[in-house]
C-alpha positions in Angstrom: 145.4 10.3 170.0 149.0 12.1 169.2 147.8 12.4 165.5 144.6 14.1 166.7 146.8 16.7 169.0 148.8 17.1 166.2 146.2 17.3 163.9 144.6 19.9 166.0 147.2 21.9 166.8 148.1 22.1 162.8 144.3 23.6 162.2 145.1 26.3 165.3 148.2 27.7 163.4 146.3 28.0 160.2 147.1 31.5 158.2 143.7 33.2 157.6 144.3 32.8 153.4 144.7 28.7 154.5 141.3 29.2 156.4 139.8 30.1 153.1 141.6 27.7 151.3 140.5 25.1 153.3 136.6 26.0 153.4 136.6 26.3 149.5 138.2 22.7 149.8 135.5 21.6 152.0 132.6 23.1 150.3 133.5 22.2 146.7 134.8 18.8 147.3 132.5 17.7 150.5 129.9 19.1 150.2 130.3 20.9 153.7 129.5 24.4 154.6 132.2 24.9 157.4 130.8 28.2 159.0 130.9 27.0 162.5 134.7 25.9 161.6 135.3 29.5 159.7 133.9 31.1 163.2 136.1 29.0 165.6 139.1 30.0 163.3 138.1 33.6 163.2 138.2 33.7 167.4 141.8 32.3 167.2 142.6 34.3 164.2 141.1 37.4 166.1 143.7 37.0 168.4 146.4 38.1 165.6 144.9 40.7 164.9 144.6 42.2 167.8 148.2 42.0 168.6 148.4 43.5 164.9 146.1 46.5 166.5 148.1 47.0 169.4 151.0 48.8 167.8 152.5 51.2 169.2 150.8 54.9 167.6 152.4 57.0 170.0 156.2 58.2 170.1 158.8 59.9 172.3 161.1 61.9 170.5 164.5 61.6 172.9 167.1 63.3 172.8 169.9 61.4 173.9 173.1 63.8 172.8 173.6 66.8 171.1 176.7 65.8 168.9 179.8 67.5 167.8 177.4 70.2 166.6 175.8 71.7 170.1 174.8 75.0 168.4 173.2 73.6 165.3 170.7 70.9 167.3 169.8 73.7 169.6 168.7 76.2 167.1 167.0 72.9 166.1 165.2 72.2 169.0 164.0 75.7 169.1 162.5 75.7 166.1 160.5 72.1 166.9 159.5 72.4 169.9 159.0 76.6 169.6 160.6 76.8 173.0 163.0 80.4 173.5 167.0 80.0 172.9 167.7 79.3 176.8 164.7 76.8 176.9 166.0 74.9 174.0 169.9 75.1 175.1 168.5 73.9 179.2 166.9 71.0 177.3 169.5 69.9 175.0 172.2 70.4 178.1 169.8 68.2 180.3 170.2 65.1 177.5 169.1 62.6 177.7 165.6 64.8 177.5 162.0 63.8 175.6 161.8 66.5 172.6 158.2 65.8 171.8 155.9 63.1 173.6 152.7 61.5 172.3 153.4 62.0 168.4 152.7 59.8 165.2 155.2 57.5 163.7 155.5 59.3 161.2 155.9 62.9 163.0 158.5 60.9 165.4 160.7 59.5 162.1 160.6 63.2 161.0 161.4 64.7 163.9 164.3 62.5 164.5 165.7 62.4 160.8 165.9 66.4 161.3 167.8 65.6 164.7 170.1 63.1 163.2 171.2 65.3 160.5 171.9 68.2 163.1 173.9 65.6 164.6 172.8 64.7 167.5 171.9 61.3 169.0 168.5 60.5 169.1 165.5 57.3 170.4 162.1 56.8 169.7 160.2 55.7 172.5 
């Protein structure tokens, strides 16, 4: 009975390329079409997948310190978030304070590359 759990549990953590690899194995040296298997794996496999398409796609850009250079992350938060002078120096003075919410990875890794090379301390949330 263990070698069956273990058995079991073996097929369960099965990659999908080892799904494949193990229906061609089936089919070409068995003789056995293995679709209800291939389904049964799909439904676990699914699950992986969906925890694959559950990553995050939204960002918080965060400003958690200006830096040594105050003026220069100011004029910079002007510029990205198109704020006025005393909107962007209130923010920047209130840090820890979001920059941007709700943007792409990508937009978010910009964003805080710019930041960082201002000097000023910054999270993606």
């Amino acid at each position: 009975m263990a070698d069956l759990k273990d058995f079991a549990e073996k097929l369960v953590n099965l990659t999908v390329k080892e799904v494949n690899e193990l229906a061609t194995i089936l089919k070409d040296e068995y003789g056995i079409e293995p679709a209800a298997a291939a389904v049964a794996v799909a439904a676990g496999g699914g699950a992986a997948a969906g925890e694959a398409a559950e990553e995050q796609t939204e960002f918080t850009v965060v400003l958690k310190a200006a830096g040594a250079s105050k003026l220069a992350v100011v004029k910079l938060v002007k510029e990205l978030t198109g704020l006025g002078l005393k909107e962007a120096k209130e923010l920047v003075d209130g840090a820890p304070s979001n920059i941007k919410e709700g943007v792409s990875k990508d937009e978010a890794n910009a964003l805080k590359a710019s930041l960082e090379e201002a000097g000023a301390e910054v999270e993606l949330k």
